[in-house]
N, C-alpha and C positions, 0 to 999 in steps of 0.2 A: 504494500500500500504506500502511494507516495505524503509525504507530511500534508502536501497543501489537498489532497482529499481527504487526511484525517482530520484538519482543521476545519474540515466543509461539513464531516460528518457530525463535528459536533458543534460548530453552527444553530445547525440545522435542532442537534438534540438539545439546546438553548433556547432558539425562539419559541420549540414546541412545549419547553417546560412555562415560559414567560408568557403562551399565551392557554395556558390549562389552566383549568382547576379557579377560576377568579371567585368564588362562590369558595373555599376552603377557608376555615379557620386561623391556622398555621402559612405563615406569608415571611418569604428569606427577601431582603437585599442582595442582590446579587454581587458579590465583590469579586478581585481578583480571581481568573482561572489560571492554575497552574498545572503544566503537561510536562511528564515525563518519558520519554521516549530512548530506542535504542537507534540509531538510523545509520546508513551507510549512502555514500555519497562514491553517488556512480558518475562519472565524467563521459558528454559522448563525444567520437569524433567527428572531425569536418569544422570546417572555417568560420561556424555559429557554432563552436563549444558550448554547450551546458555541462551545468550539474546540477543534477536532481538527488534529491535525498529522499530517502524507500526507510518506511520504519518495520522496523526486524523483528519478527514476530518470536515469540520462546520456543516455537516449533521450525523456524527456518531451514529451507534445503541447505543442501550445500554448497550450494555458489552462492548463497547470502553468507553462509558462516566462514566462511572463506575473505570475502572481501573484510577489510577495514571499517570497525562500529565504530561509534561513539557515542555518548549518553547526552543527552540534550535536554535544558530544560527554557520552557517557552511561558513567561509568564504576563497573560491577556488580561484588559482592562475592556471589559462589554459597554458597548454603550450603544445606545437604542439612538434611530434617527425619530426626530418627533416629526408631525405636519408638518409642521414650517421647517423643514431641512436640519434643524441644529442637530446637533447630538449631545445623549444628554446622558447618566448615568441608570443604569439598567437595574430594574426591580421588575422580582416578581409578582410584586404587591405593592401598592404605594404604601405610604407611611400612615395614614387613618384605618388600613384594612379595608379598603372599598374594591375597586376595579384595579385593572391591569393600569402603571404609570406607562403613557405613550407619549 
């Protein structure tokens, strides 16, 4: 799996918790996400080199375990675009306990 589809993955499992459940009791602010990852940074060739980083799963074949890891950690600051374009800090509840903060 490459990082920038793990970051998409949970994305994704972010807005879907941000917009559940508004009718719940129990309401987090969402602060700081921190990701720990193993990843391996593959270089391709031709005259537009890349490199793309693949996170390594604890089951990896052996041409993952083969190539060079390294432990990587990514630490994200969510922030929600409101209507009017701004961005703005990300809850899954505002602060009175009512509706989703957008």
């Amino acid at each position: 799996m490459e990082l920038a589809e793990m970051i998409r993955a949970l994305r994704e499992e972010l807005n879907e918790a941000l917009t559940a459940g508004p009718d719940e009791q129990l309401r987090f602010e969402l602060g700081p996400v921190e990701i720990e990852a193993t990843v391996a940074a593959e270089r391709t060739a031709g005259g537009q080199g890349k490199i793309r980083f693949w996170v390594v799963e604890g089951t990896a074949d052996a041409t993952r375990s083969a190539a060079r890891t390294q432990r990587i950690t990514l630490t994200l600051h969510p922030k929600v675009r409101t209507r009017d374009g701004a961005l703005t800090t990300a809850y899954v509840a505002d602060e009175t306990g009512g509706g989703e903060e957008w």
